[in-house]
N, C-alpha and C positions, 0 to 999 in steps of 0.2 A: 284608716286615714282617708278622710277626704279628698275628691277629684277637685274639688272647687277651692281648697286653699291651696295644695300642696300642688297642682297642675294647673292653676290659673293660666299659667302662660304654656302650657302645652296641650292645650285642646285640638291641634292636628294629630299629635301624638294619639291622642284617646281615639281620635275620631279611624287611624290605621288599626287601634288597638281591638275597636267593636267591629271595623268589616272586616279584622282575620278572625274574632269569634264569629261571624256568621258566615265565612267559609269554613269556615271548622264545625256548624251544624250540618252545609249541604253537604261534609266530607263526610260525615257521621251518619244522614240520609243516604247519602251513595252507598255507603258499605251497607247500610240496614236492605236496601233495596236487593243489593248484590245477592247478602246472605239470607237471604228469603228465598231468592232464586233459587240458590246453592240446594237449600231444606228441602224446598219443595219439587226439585229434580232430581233429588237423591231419595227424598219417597218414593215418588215414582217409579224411579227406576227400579227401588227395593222391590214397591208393588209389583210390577210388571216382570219381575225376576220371579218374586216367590208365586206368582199367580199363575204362572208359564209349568212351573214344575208340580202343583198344587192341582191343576187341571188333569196334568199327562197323570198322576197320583191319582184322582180321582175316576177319571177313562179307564184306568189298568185293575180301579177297585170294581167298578161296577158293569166290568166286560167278563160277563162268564163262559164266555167261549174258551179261555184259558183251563178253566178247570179247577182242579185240587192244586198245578202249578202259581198260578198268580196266588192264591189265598196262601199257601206254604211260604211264598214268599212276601207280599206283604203284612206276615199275622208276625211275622222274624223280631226280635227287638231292634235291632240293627233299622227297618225300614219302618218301623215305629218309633223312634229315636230321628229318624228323616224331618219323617212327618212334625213332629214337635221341633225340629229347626226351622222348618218351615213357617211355623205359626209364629213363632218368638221373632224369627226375622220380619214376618210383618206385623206383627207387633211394634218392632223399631223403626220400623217402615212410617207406623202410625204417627209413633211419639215422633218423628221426624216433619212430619205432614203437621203435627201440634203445634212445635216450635218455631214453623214457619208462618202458619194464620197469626199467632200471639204475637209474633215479631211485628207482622201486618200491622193488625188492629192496636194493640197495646201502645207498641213504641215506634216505631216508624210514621201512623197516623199522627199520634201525638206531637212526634217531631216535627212531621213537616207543618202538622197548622202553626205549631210557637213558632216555627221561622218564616213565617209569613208576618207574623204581629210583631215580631223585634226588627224585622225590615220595615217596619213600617213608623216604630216608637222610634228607632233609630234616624231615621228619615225624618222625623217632625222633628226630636230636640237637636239636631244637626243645623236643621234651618233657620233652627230659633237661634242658634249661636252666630248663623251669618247674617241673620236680619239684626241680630243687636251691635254685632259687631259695625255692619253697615250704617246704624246710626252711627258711630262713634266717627267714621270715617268723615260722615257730613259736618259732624258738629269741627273737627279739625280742620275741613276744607271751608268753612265759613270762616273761622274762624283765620283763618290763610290771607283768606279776601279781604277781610277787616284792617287786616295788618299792612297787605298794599297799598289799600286807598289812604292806608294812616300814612305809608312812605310816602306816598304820590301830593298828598296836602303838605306833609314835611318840608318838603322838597318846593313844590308853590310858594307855600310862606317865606319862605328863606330867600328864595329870586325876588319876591315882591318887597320883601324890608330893606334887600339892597338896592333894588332902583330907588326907592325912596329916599332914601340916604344919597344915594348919589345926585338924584337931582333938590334935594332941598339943600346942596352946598354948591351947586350949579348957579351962578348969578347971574347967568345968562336965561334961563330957564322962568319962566312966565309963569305965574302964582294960579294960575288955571291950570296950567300942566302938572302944578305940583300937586295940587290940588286932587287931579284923579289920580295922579300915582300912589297918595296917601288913600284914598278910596279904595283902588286894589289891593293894595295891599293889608288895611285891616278887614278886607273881606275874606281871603286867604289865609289869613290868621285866625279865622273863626270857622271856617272850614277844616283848618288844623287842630283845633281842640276840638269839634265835633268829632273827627277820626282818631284823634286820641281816647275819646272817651267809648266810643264805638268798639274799640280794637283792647279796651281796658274789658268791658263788657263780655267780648266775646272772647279772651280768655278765661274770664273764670267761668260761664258757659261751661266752655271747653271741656274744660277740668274738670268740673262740676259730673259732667257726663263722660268723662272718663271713668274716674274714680268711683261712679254706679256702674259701668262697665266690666271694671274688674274688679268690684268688691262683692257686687250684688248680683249682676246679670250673670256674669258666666259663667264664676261659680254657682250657682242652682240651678245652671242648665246643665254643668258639669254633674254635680250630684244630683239627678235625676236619671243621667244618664249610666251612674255608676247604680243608682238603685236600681235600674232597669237589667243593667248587663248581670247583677248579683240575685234576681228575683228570677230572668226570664231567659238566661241562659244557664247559668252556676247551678243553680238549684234544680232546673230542668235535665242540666245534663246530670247531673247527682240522682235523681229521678228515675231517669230512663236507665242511666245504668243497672241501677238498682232491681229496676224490674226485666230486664235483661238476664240479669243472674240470676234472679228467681223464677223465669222461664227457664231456663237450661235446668236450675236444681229441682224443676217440678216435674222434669222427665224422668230423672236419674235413679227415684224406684223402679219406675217401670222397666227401665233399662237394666236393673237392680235383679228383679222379679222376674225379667226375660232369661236371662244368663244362670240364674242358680235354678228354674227352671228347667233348662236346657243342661245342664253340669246333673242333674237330678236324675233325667231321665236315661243321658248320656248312660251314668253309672251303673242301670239294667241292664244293656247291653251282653248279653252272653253267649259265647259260644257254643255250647253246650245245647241250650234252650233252640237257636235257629237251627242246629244242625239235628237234632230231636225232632224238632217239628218239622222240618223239610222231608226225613226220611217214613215219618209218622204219614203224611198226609201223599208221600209218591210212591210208597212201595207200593208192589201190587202181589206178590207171594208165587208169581210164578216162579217153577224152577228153573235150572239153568238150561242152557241148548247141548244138545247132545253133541258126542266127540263128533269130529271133522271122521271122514273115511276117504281112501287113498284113492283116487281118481285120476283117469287119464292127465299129463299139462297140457296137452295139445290141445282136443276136446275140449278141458276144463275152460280154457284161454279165450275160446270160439266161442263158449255159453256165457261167459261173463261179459263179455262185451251188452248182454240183453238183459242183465241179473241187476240192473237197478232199482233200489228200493224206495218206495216213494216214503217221506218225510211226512209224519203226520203236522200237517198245520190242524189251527184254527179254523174254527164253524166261519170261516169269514161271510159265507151268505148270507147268516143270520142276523149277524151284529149287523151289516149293511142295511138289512128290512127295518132295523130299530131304530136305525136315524131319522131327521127329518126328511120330506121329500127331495128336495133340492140336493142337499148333501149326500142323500143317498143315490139319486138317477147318478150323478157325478161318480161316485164309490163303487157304483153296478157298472159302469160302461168300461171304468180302468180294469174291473172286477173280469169282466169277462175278453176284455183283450189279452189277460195274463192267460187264461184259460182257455181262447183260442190259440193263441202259443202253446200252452201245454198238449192239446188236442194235436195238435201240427205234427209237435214231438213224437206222441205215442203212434199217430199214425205213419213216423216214419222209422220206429221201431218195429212195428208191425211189420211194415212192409221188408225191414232187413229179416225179420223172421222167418219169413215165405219167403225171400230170396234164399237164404241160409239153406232154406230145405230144399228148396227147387236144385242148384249148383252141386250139394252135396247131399244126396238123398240116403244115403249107407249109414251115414252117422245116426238115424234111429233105428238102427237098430239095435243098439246095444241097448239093456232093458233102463240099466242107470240113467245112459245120455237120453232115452226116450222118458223117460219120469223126470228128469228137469225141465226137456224141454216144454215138456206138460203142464209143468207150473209155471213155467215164462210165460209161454201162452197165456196161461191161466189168470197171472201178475197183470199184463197187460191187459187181459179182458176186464179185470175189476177195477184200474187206474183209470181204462176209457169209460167204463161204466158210471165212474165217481164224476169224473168229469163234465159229463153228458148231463148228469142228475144235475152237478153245480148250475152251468150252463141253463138249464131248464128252469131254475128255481128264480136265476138271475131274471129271465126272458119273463116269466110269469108275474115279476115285483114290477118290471118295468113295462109291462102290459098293463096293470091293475094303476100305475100312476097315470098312464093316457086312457085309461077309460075305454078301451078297446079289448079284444076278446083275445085269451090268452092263445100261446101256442102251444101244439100238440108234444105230449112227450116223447123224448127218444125210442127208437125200434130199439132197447135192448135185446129182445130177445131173436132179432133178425141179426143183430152184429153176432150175438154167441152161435148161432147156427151156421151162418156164415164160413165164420171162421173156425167153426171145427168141421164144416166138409173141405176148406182146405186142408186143415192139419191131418185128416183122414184120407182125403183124396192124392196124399204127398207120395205114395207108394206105386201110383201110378202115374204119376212124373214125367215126361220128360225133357230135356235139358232149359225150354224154356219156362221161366219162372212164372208160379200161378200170379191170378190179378190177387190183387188187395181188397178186402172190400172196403171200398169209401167212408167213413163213418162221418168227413168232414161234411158234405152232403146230407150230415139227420139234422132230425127238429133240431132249429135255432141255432145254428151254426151262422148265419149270418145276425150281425149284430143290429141295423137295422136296415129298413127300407130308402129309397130316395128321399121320400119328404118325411123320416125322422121318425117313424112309426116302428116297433119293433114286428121283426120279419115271422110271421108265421110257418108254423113247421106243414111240410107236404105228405109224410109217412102213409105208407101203403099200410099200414099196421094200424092206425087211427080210425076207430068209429065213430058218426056223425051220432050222438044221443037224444032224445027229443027234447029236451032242455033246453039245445044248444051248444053245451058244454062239449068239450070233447077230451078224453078217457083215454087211456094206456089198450094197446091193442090185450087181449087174453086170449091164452092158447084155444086150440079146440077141444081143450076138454084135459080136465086132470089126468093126472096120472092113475089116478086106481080105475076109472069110469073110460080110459082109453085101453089099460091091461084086462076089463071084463070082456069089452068088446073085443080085443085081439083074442081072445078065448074064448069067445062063441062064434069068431070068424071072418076075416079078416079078407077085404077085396084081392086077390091075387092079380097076376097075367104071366103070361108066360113070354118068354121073350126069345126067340129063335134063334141057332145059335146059323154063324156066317156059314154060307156053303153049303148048308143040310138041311131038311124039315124038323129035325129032332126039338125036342124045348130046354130051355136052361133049368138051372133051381127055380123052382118059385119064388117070387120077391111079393112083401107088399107095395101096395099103387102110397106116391107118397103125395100128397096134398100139394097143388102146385101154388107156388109162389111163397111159402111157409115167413114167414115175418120180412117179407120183403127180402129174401135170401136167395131160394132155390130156382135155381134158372133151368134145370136139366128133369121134367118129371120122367118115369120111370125107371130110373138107372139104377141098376143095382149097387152102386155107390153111394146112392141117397140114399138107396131101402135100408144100406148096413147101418149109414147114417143116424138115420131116425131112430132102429134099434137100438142104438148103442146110447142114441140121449133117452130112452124114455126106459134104461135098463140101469142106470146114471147109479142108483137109491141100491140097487140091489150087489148080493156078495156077489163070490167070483164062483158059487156053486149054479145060480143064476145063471151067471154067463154062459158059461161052457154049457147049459143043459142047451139056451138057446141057441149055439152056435151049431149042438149035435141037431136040433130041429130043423134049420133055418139049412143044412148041410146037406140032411135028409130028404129037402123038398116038401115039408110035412110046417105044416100052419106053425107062426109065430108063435112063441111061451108066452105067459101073461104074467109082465112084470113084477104087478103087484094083485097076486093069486090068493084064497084064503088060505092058500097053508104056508105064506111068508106071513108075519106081522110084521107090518114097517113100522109099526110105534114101541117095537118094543126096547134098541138105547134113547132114547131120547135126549141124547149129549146135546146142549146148546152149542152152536156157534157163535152165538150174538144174539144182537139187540134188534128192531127194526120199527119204523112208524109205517101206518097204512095212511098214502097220500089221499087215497079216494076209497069212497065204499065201496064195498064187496062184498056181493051178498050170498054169494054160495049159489045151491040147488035146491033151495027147502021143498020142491017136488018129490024129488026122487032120495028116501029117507036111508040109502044105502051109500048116498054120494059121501066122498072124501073130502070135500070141500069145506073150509071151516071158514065164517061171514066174520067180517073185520068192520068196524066203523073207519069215517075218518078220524085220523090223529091217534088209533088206539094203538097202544105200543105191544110187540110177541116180543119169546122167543123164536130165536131162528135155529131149527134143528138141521137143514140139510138145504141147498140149493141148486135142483134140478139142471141138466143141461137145456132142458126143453123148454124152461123159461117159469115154472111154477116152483115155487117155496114153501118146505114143509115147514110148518111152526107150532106152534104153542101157546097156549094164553088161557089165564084162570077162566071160568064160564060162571052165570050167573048165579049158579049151586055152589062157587067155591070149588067146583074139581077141575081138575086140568081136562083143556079140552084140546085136541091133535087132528089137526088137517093140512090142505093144500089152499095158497093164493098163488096170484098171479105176480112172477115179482117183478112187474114193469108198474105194482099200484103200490110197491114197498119202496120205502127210502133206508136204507143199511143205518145203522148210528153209528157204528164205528169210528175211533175217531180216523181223519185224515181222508172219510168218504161223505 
C-alpha cells in the first residue's frame, strides 16, 4: 500500500516514522561497534591467556637443567592433553579475533555508510515536501488578499450607491453635486467587479494548486520516500543481518573442530601410561639405605643440629649464561645474592662446628660421634666448595659481559686444609674456641666494585700465567711424585724439647703458607697434618705402618710406594669437567699425573685431602687411562654442585 494515497494527510507521521528508522540504524551501529569491542577483547585476552601459559610450556620444554624430571613430566598424557587445550583455546581466541574484523568490514562499515545516504535521501525528500507544501500556503494567502480587497470594494460600492440615492432625492442638492456623487460612485462599482473577478480567479488558482498539492506533489514525494526507507533501510537491515549470521555460522566448525579435538585427545589421557613413564625415566636402581643403628639421644641431638642436607637444585648457572645479555647480567646479580646468602649460612655453620669442638672437646672421642662429625665436616666442605664454584662461574659470565679480565678462582684447596688442621688441631684445645677460616673473604665474594665492575679475586693461591689469564693455584706436586720424594728423603728439623737440649721426634718441615692456610711452620701439628692429607688414598695398613715411623723418629713412609697400587679398585665416585688445561709432566715418564683438556669430562675415583683428584678417562688407544689433576681445575657434575 502506498504512502501517497493512503497517508496523503500524514506525512508528519512518516516523516517521525523514518527518523525512528534511522535511530534504529545508529542503535544497530552502536551495538555493532560495542560487539567488535567485545570480540576483539575477548581474543586478546584468550591470546594473552593461552600465550602466558604456552611460553611458561615452552621455558620448562626447552630448560634442560631439569633433566629426566621436566621430560617425564611433560612426555605424561595428562600435560600433553594441556598443551592441545592450549592450542584449541587459541584457536577460539582466533575465530574470535575473525568475527570481530568481519563484524568491522562486512557490516558495521556497510552500515554506517547507508546511514549516512538515507540521512541524506531522507533530508532532500523531507524538504521537497515542505517547499511544495509552502507553495500551497502562498497560493491560499494570495488568495486571502483577493478576497479582502473584493470585501473592501464591496463595502465602497455600497457607501457610494447610497449617497447617490440620497442626494439625487435631495432637492436641495445642486446638479453639480449630484453629478460627482454619481461619478463616485460608478467608479466604485467598477472597482467592485474588478475584485470580484480577481477574488473569482484566485480561488480556482487556489484550488487548482491545492488539488496538485495532494494528488500529485505529496504523494510522490511520499512514495519515494517509502521506496527509499523499503530499498535502503528494510532491505539493508535484512542484509546485514543475514551476513551477521553467516559470520557467527562461518566460525562454528572451527569451534566444532576445536572441541572434538580437544574431547579426542582428552580421551588418551591414562593413568597407567604417566605413572609408567614417570617411574621409567626417575628411577635410578640404587638400593635402599641401610638400617638406622642405636646411637647416643644426647650426642645424636648435638650433631643434628649440623646434619643438613642440601637439596639438589638446578644447573641454575647454566641456564642463566643461555640468556640474553641483559636478562641474564639481571639473573647473575639476583643469582649470586641468593648465594652470598647461602655462603653466609654455611660459614656460620662452620663456625658453630669449631665452636661445638672447642666448648666440648671429649665428645670425639667416641669413634661413631668422631665419624659423623667427619662427614659434617666433610658436608659442609663440599656445599662451601659447590658454592664457591657457583659464585665463580657467576663472576666469570659477568666479567666476559664487561669485557674486563675475569676473576681468579676460589682457594679450594686452602679452605680443606684449613679446615682440617682445625678439625685435627681440636685435641689440643683449650676452652677458647679456634678461629674460623674466613671463606667469605675468597675470590668473588664481593659482587661488584664502586663503579659497577665485577670485583676481582685477591687469592694467595692464584698464579700470574703469561697469557694474562689467571688459573686455579696446583698443589706442589702429585701425590705419587711427593710419596717418591718422601722415600728418598725428606727435609727433617729437630725441634727441642722445653727445659733440656734433648730433640723431639723428627717431623717434616711443612711448606709455609700451603693454599693460603697455614700460619704456623714447623709445628708438629702441621707435620701430622700434612701426613695424614697426603695418606688420605691409602688403607689403614698404610697408616699405622706410618704412624710406627713417624713414632720411631725414622723418615716418613711413601704414600703411594711401588708395592701399593692405587689403581687397582677403581670405583667411580662421579662425573667431573676439566675447567682449564692441564697438562701433567710429560718430562718425567714415571709421573702420576694424567693431562685433561678444557671441557673434557673423567671419572672421578677418589678425592684427595691435599687438593688433587684421582680420575679416569678413555686414552687415545681406547684404554683407560688413571692419574692425578689438580681439583681446583675440575668442576664436580654432580647434580646440586
Amino acid at each position: 500500500m502506498p504512502f501517497g494515497t493512503e497517508l496523503w494527510d500524514q506525512w508528519r507521521t512518516v516523516e517521525n516514522y523514518v527518523d525512528h528508522n534511522m535511530q534504529f540504524f545508529e542503535t544497530l551501529n552502536s551495538f555493532l561497534k560495542k560487539r567488535v569491542a567485545i570480540e576483539h577483547e575477548y581474543a586478546t585476552a584468550l591470546s594473552r591467556l593461552v600465550k602466558g601459559h604456552k611460553d611458561e610450556h615452552q621455558k620448562r620444554s626447552t630448560d634442560r637443567s631439569a633433566g629426566s624430571f621436566q621430560k617425564a613430566v611433560l612426555s605424561s598424557t595428562v600435560a600433553q592433553s594441556w598443551l592441545q587445550l592450549l592450542n584449541e583455546t587459541d584457536n577460539m581466541a582466533l575465530a574470535h579475533a575473525t568475527i570481530a574484523e568481519r563484524l568491522e568490514t562486512d557490516v558495521r562499515k556497510s552500515l554506517k555508510k547507508q546511514l549516512k545516504e538515507n540521512d541524506k535521501s531522507n533530508k532532500t525528500n523531507f524538504d521537497e515536501v515542505r517547499r511544495v507544501l509552502a507553495d500551497l500556503r502562498k497560493a491560499i494567502e494570495a488568495m486571502e488578499k483577493t478576497r479582502e480587497r473584493y470585501e473592501a470594494a464591496m463595502k465602497g460600492a455600497n457607501a457610494a450607491r447610497s449617497t447617490y440615492d440620497a442626494a439625487a432625492n435631495d432637492t436641495k442638492k445642486k446638479k453639480e453635486d449630484v453629478d460627482k456623487i454619481r461619478l463616485d460612485m460608478e467608479k466604485k462599482s467598477a472597482l467592485e467587479k474588478e475584485s470580484i473577478e480577481a477574488y473569482k480567479r484566485s480561488i480556482v488558482e487556489t484550488n487548482d494548486k491545492k488539488n496538485k498539492h495532494y494528488q500529485e506533489q505529496l504523494p510522490a514525494i511520499l512514495d519515494v520516500i517509502q521506496r527509499d526507507d523499503e530499498a535502503n533501510r528494510i532491505a539493508v537491515a535484512k542484509e546485514l543481518f543475514s551476513k551477521y549470521a553467516e559470520i557467527e555460522s562461518a566460525q562454528i566448525p572451527t569451534v566444532t573442530m576445536s572441541t572434538q579435538s580437544m574431547a579426542s585427545t582428552f580421551q588418551t589421557i591414562s593413568p597407567r601410561y604417566d605413572t609408567d613413564l614417570f617411574v621409567k625415566l626417575m628411577r635410578t636402581g640404587d638400593p635402599a639405605p641401610p638400617d638406622y643403628t642405636f646411637e647416643g639421644i644426647a650426642t645424636e641431638s648435638v650433631l643434628k643440629a649440623f646434619a643438613k642436607t642440601a637439596k639438589a637444585e638446578p644447573n641454575l648457572e647454566e641456564s642463566i649464561m643461555t640468556l640474553p645479555s641483559r636478562k641474564g647480567r639481571k639473573l647473575a646479580l639476583e643469582r649470586l645474592k641468593t648465594l652470598d646468602e647461602n655462603h653466609r649460612d654455611l660459614e656460620r655453620r662452620r663456625q658453630g662446628y669449631h665452636t661445638l669442638l672447642a666448648v666440648s672437646p671429649d665428645i670425639s672421642q667416641d669413634p661413631k660421634i668422631q665419624k659423623d662429625m667427619t662427614d659434617q665436616r666433610a658436608l659442609l666442605e663440599q656445599q662451601l666448595e659447590a658454592v664457591l664454584i657457583k659464585k665463580h662461574k657467576l663472576h666469570v659470565y659477568l666479567a666476559t659481559l664487561d669485557g674486563v679480565a675475569p676473576p681468579a678462582p676460589p682457594d679450594l684447596l686452602g679452605v680443606k686444609l684449613s679446615a682440617a688442621q682445625l678439625a685435627h688441631g681440636t685435641t689440643r684445645m683449650s676452652s677458647n674456641p679456634p678461629p674460623c677460616i674466613d671463606t667469605a673473604g675468597a675470590a668473588g665474594h664481593e659482587l661488584m666494585d664502586p663503579d659497577g665492575a665485577p670485583r676481582a679475586s685477591h687469592s694467595a693461591s692464584v698464579s700470574k700465567l703469561d697469557g694474562g689469564g689467571l688459573r686455579p693455584h696446583i698443589p706442589d706436586m702429585s701425590p705419587a711424585r711427593r710419596g717418591s720424594l718422601a722415600s728418598g728423603g725428606a727435609h727433617l728439623t729437630r725441634t727441642p724439647s722445653s727445659g733440656s737440649g734433648s730433640t723431639q721426634t723428627a717431623t717434616p718441615t711443612v711448606p709455609a703458607n700451603v693454599g693460603g692456610a697455614v700460619s704456623e711452620p714447623d709445628s708438629p701439628a702441621k707435620a701430622d697434618l700434612l701426613r695424614k692429607l697426603m695418606m688420605s688414598h691409602q688403607d689403614a695398613r698404610a697408616c699405622k705402618k706410618l704412624d710406627r715411623t713417624n713414632d720411631s723418629g725414622s723418615l716418613l713412609g711413601t704414600p703411594l710406594s711401588s708395592t701399593d697400587n692405587i689403581f687397582a679398585p677403581a670405583v667411580t665416585i662421579g662425573r667431573a669437567k676439566a675447567l682449564y688445561e692441564f697438562p701433567g709432566n710429560p718430562l718425567d715418564p714415571e709421573s702420576s699425573e694424567l693431562p685433561v683438556g678444557v671441557g673434557e669430562e673423567v671419572d672421578v675415583v677418589d678425592k684427595l685431602d691435599d687438593g688433587w683428584w684421582r680420575v679416569k678417562k678413555v686414552d687415545a688407544h681406547g684404554a683407560w687411562a688413571e692419574g692425578f689433576v689438580p681439583g681446583s681445575y675440575m668442576q664436580d657434575l654432580r647434580d646440586g654442585f
